[in-house]
VOPAGU-2260 file (C-alpha; in pm, 1 decimal, decimal comma):
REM VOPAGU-2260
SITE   aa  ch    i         X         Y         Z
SITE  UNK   A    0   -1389,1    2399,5   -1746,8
SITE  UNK   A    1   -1604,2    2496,6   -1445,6
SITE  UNK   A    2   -1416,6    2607,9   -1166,1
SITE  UNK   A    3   -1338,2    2427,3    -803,8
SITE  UNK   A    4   -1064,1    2733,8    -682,3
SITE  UNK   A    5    -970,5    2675,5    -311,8
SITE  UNK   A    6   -1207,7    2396,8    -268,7
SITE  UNK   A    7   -1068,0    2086,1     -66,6
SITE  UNK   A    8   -1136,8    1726,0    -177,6
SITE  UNK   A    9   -1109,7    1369,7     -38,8
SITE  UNK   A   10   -1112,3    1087,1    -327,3
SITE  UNK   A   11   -1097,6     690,9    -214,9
SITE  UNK   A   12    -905,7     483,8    -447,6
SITE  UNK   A   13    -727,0     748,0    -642,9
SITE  UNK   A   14    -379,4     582,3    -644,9
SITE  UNK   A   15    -466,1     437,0    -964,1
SITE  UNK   A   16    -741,7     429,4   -1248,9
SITE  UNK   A   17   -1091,1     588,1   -1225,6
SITE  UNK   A   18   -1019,6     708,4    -865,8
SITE  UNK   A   19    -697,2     908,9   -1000,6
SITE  UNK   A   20    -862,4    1033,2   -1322,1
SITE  UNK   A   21   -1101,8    1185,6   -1085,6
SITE  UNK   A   22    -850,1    1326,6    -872,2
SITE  UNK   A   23    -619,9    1463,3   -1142,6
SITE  UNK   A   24    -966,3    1636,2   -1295,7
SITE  UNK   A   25   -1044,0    1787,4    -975,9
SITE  UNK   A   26    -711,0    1944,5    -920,6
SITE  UNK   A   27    -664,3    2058,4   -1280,4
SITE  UNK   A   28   -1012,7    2249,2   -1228,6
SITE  UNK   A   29    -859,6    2353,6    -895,6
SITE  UNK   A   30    -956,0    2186,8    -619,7
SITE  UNK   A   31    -734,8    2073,8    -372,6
SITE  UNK   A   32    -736,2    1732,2    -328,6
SITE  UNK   A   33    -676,0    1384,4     -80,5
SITE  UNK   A   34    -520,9    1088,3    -228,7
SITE  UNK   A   35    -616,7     774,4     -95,5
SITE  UNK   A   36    -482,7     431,6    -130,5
SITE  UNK   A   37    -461,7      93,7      60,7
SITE  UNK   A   38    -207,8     -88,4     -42,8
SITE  UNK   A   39     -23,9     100,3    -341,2
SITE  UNK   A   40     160,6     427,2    -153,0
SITE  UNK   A   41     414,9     456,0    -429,2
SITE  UNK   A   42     144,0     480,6    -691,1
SITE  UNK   A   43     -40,8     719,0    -442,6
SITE  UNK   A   44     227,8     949,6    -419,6
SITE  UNK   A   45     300,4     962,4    -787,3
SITE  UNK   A   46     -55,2    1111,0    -853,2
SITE  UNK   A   47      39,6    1353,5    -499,5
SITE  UNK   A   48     299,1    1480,0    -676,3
SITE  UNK   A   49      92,0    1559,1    -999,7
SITE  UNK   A   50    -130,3    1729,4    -766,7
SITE  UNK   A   51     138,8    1958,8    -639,8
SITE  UNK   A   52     267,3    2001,4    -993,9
SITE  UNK   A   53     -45,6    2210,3   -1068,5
SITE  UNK   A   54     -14,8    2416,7    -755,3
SITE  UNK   A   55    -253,9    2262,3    -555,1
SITE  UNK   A   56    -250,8    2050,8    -181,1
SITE  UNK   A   57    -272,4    1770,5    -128,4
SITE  UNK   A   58    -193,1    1447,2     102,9
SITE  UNK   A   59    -173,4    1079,1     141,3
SITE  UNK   A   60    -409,1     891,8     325,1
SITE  UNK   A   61    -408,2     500,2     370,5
SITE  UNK   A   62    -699,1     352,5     463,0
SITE  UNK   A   63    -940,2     -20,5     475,1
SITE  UNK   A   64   -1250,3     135,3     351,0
SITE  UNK   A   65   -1402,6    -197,1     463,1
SITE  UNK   A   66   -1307,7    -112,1     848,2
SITE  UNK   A   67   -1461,5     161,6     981,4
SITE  UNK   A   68   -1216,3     273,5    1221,4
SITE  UNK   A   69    -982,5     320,7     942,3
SITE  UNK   A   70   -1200,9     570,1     752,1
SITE  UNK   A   71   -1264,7     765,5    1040,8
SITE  UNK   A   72    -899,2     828,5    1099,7
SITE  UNK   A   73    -838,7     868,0     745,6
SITE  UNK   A   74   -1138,6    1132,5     751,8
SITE  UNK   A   75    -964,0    1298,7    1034,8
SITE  UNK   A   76    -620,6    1323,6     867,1
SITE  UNK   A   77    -794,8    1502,2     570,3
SITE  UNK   A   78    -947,2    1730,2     847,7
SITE  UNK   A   79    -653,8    1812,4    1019,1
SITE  UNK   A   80    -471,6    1863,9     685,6
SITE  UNK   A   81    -741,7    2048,0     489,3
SITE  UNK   A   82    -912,7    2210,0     800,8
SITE  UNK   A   83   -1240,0    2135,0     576,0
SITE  UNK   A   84   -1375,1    1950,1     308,0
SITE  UNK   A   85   -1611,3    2063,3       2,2
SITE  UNK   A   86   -1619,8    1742,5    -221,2
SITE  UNK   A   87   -1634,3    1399,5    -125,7
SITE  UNK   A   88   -1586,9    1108,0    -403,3
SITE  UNK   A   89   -1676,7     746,6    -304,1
SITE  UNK   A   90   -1446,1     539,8    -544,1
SITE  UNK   A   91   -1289,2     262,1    -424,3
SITE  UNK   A   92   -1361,3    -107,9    -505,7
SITE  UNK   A   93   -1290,0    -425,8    -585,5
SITE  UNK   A   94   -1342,2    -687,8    -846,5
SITE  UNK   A   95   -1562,4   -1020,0    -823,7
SITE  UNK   A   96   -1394,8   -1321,8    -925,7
SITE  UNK   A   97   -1642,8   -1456,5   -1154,3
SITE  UNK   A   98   -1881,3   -1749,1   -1032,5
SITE  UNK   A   99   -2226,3   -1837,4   -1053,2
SITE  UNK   A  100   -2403,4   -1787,5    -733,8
SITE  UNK   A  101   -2419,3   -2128,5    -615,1
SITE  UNK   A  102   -2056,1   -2187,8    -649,2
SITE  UNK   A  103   -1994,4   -1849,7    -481,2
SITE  UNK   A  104   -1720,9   -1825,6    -227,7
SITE  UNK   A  105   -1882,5   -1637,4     100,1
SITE  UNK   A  106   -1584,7   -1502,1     210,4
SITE  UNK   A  107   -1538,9   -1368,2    -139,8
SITE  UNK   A  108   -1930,1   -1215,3    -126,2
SITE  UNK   A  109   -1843,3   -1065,7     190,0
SITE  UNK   A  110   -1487,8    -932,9     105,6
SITE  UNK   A  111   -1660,2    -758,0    -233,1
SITE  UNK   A  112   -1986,7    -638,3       0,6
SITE  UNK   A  113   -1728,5    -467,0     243,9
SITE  UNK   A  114   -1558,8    -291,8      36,1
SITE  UNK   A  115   -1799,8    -129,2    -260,5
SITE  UNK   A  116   -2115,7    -154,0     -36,0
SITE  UNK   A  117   -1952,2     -72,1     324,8
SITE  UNK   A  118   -1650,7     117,0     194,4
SITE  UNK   A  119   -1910,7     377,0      38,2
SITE  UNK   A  120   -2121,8     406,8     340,5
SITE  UNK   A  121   -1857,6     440,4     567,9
SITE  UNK   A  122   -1677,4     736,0     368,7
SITE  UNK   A  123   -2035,1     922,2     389,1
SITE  UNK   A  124   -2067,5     848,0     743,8
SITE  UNK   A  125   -1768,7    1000,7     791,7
SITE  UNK   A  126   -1739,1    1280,8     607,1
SITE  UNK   A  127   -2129,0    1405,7     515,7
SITE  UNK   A  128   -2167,7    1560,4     859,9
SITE  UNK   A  129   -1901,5    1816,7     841,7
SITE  UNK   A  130   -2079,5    1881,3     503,6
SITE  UNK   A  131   -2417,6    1940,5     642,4
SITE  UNK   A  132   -2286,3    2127,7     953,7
SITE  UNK   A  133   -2065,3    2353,8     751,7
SITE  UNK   A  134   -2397,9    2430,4     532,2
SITE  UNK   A  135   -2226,2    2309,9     183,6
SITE  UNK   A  136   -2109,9    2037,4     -34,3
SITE  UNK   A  137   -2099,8    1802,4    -314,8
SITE  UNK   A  138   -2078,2    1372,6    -258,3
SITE  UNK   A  139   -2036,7    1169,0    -574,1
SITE  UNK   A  140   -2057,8     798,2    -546,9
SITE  UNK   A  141   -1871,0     525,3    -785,2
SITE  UNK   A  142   -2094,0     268,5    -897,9
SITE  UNK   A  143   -2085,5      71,5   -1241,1
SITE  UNK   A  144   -2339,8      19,2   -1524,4
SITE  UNK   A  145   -2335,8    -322,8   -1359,5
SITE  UNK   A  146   -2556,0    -220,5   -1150,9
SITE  UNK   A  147   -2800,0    -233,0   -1451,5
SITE  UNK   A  148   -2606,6    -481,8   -1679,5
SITE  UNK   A  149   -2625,3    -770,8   -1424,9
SITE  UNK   A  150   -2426,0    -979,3   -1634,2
SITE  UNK   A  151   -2385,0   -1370,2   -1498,5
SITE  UNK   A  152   -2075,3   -1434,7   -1304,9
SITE  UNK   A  153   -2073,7   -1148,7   -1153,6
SITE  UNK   A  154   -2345,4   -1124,3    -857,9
SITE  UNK   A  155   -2131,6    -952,9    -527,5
SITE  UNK   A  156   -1978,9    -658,8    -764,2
SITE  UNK   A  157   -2324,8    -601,8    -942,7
SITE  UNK   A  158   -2565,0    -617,8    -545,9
SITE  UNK   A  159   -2287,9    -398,3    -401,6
SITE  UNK   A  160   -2315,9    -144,6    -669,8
SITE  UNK   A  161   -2641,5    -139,6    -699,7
SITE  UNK   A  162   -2673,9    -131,1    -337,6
SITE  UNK   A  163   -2452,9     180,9    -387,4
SITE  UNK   A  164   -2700,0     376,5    -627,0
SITE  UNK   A  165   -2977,4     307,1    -366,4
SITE  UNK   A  166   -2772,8     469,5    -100,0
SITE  UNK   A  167   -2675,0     781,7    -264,4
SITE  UNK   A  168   -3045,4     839,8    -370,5
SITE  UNK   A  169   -3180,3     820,3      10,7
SITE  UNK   A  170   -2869,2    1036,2     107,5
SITE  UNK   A  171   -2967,8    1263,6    -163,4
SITE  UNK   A  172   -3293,4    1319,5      -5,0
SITE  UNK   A  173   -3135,2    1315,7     348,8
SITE  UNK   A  174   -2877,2    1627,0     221,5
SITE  UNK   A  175   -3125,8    1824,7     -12,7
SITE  UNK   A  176   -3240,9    1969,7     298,8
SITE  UNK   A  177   -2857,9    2161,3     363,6
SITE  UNK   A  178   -2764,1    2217,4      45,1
SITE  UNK   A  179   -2557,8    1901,6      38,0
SITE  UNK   A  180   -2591,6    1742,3    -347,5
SITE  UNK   A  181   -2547,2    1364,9    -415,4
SITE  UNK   A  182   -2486,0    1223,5    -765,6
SITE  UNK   A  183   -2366,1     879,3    -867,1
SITE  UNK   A  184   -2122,6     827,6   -1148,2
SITE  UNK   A  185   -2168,3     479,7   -1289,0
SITE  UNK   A  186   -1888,1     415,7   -1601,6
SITE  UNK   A  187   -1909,1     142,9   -1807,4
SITE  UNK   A  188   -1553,6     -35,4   -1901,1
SITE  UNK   A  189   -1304,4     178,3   -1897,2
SITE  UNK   A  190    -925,4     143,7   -1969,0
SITE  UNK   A  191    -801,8     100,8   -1595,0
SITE  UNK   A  192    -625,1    -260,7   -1444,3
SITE  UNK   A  193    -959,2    -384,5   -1400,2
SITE  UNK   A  194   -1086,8    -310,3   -1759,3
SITE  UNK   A  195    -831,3    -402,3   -1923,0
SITE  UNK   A  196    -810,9    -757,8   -1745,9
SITE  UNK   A  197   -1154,9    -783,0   -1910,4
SITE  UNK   A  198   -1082,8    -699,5   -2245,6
SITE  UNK   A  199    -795,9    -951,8   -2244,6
SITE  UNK   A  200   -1054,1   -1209,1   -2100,2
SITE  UNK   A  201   -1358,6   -1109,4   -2415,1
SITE  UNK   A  202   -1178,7    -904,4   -2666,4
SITE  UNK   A  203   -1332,2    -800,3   -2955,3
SITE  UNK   A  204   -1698,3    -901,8   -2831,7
SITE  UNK   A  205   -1689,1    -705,9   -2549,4
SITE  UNK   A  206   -1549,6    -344,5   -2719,2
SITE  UNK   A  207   -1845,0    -454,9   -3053,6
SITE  UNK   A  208   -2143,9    -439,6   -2724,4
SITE  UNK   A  209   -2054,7     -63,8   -2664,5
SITE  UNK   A  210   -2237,1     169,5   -2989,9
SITE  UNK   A  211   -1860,3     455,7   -2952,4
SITE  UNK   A  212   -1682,8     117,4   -2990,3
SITE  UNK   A  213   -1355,6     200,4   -2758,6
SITE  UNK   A  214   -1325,4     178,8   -2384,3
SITE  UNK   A  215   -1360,0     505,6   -2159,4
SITE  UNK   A  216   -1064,7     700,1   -1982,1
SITE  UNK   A  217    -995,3     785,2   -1668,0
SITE  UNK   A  218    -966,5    1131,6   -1751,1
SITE  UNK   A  219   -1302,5    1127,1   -1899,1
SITE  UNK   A  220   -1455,0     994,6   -1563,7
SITE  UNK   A  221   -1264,7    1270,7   -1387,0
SITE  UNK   A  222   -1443,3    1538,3   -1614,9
SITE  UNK   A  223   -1752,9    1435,9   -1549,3
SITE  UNK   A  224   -1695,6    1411,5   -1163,3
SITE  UNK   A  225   -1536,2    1791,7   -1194,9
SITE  UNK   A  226   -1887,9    1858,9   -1368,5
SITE  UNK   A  227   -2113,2    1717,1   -1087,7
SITE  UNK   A  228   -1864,8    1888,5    -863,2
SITE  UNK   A  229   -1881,3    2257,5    -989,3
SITE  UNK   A  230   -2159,7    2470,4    -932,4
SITE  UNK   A  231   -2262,8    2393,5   -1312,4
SITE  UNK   A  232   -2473,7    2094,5   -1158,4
SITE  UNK   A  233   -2608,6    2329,1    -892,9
SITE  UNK   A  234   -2978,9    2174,9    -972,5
SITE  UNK   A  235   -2844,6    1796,4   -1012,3
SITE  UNK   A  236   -2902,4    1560,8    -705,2
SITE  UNK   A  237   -2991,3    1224,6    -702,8
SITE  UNK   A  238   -2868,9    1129,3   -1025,3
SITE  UNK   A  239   -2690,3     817,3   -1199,0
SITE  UNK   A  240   -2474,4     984,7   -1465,8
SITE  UNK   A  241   -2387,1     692,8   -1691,9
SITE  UNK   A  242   -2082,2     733,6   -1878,5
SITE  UNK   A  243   -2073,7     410,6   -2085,4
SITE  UNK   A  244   -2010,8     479,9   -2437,3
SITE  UNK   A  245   -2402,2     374,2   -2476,0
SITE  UNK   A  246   -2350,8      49,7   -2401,5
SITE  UNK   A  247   -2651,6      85,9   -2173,8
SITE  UNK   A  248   -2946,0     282,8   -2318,2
């Protein structure tokens, strides 16, 4: 497994599912890491104390990613915890109730926009300028094979992430300069609250679309992540790493 030793890491939405695979990954490859949550601190504690279990730091952060004061406190906590930080993982997000476009809800479009389009630029404004100024890091962003899938039903989830590949792409270009490397994970359905609510909604059908024929991990995200992280990927920036099963090809 490539190696993060005494590097210091801030992951959004890692109380629970993807975002904890990812932070469980990054500590077991040694990174020290910064659990985030908003409204589940038991759940972010549990995965705090697996973190500490392998030796490593860690602490709990609550934070609105969709509020911007709230990320730059939660930014500064890391700081003032960490003294630094080397990896910075965009996760957090939120469902769309499904609707066709005409029927959507605005205040639902706006609540998903905040938080998987804002959410994600606020955490890089945050945090990608003690990156730059300290001459070295690694950002991934969370987005979704949505992005690309555009299914029907589905239209503030899919723009946001979408949205979210664009962004990491003209930040990759924006960090190249520093050293700074940006790469975009993008799963496809993977066993976490929110996939699971979707194979009990399409069953079968939906596990047949994807060639491995299972859903993904957590864990697996979390490898990749510790991948794009590590110094393995030291000529990777600007990417979408797809991790789908194939169910887009």
């Amino acid at each position: 497994m490539p190696g993060l030793d005494g590097k210091f890491a801030l992951v959004t939405g890692s109380s629970r599912g993807i975002g904890r695979g990812i932070a469980l990954e990054l500590a077991k490859a040694g990174a020290n890491v910064a659990v985030h949550y908003r409204r589940e601190l038991e759940a972010a504690e549990a995965t705090a104390r697996e973190i500490e279990a392998l030796g490593r730091k860690t602490v709990v952060v609550g934070a609105d990613v969709s509020e911007w004061e709230q990320v730059q406190q939660m930014t500064q906590r890391v700081l003032d915890r960490f003294g630094r930080i080397d990896i910075v993982v965009a996760n957090s997000g939120v469902a769309s109730r499904p609707a066709p476009v005409w029927e959507m809800d605005v205040n639902h479009w706006q609540r998903v926009i905040a938080v998987d389009l804002h959410g994600a630029f606020y955490t890089c404004r945050a945090t990608v300028g003690h990156l730059v100024r300290q001459g070295s890091g690694v950002v991934i962003l969370v987005s979704s094979i949505g992005a690309d899938l555009c299914a029907p039903f589905g239209a503030p989830y899919y723009a946001a992430k979408a949205a979210v590949n664009a962004l990491a792409k003209t930040l990759a270009k924006e960090c190249a300069p520093a050293g700074i490397r940006v790469n975009v994970i993008a799963p496809g359905l993977v066993h976490t609250d929110m996939g699971e609510r979707m194979i009990r909604a399409h069953g079968d059908a939906l596990l047949a679309s994807i060639p491995l024929g299972r859903a993904g991990r957590p864990d697996e995200i979390g490898k990749a992540a510790v991948f794009l992280a590590s110094d393995d990927a030291a000529f990777i920036t600007g990417k979408i790493l797809r991790i789908d099963g194939g169910a887009w090809m």
